[in-house]
N, C-alpha and C positions, 0 to 999 in steps of 0.2 A: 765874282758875281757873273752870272749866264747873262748873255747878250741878250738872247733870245728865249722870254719864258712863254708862257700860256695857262691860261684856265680856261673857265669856261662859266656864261652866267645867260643860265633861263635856254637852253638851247645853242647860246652863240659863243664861239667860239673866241676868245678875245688872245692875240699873238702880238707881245708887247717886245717893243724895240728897246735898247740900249746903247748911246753911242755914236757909231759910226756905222753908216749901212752903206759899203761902197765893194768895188769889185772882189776885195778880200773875204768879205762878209757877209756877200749877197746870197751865194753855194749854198751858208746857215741857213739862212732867213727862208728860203727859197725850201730846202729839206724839211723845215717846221712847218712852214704853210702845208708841204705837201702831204704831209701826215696830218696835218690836221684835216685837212678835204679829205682823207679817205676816209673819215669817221662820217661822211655826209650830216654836216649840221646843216640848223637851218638859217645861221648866217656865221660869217666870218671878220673879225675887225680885225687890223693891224694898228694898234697902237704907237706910234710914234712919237710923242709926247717928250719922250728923252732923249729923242738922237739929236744927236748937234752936229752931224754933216751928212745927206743924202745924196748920194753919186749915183750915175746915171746907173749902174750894174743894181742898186735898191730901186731905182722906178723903174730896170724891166722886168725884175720878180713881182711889181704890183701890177703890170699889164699884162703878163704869162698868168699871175693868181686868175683876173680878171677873165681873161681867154679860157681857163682852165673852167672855168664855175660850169654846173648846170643854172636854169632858169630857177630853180626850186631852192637855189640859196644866194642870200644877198651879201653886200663885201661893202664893206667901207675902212675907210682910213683915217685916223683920228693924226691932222698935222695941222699944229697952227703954230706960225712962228717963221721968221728968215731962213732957219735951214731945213725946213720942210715944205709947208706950204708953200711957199714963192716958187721953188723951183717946179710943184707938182703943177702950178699956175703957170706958168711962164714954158713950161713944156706943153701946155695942152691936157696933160693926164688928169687934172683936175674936172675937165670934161667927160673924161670917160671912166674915171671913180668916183664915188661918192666921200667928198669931203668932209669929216667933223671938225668942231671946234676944241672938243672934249671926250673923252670918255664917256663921262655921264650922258652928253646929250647923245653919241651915237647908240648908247644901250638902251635909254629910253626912245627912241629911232625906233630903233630895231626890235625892239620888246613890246611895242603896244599891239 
């Protein structure tokens, strides 16, 4: 199974995690996003949903994502759980991403 898949629903671009997203893995994640920004959507999610260890090398491909965007597209990150959210909390970057709970609710977010 791919660590790292993607589709895409309504314009946004949704880039789902698997795993472990740490210095080994980050190069991945980081290659996919940036393919995916060159398609200029008009938004981008990183689902994280499955990962069960997020190392520091995965939260700084989501603050390079973040640096990377124009104005004209939005980014959020769907992490809710001890090895995602806490750490995007307890770092800060939860201040300067957009947090989901779920999938669902960042696509309904992002889609209205």
């Amino acid at each position: 199974m791919q660590q790292f898949t993607e589709h895409q629903v309504d314009g946004v671009i949704v880039v789902e995690a698997v795993g472990a997203v740490d210095m080994l893995t980050a190069p991945q994640l980081q290659e996919v996003v940036t393919a995916a920004l060159e398609r200029q959507p008009a938004g981008l999610i990183i689902d994280m949903t499955r990962v069960d260890f997020l190392g520091s090398a995965g939260m700084q491909v989501l603050l390079v994502t973040r640096d990377r965007l124009g104005s004209s597209t939005r980014f959020g990150v769907v992490a809710d759980g001890p090895a995602t959210s806490r750490p995007l909390k307890i770092t800060g970057i939860a201040d300067l991403v957009e947090l989901f709970s779920s999938l669902d609710v960042a696509l309904t977010n992002f889609t209205q």
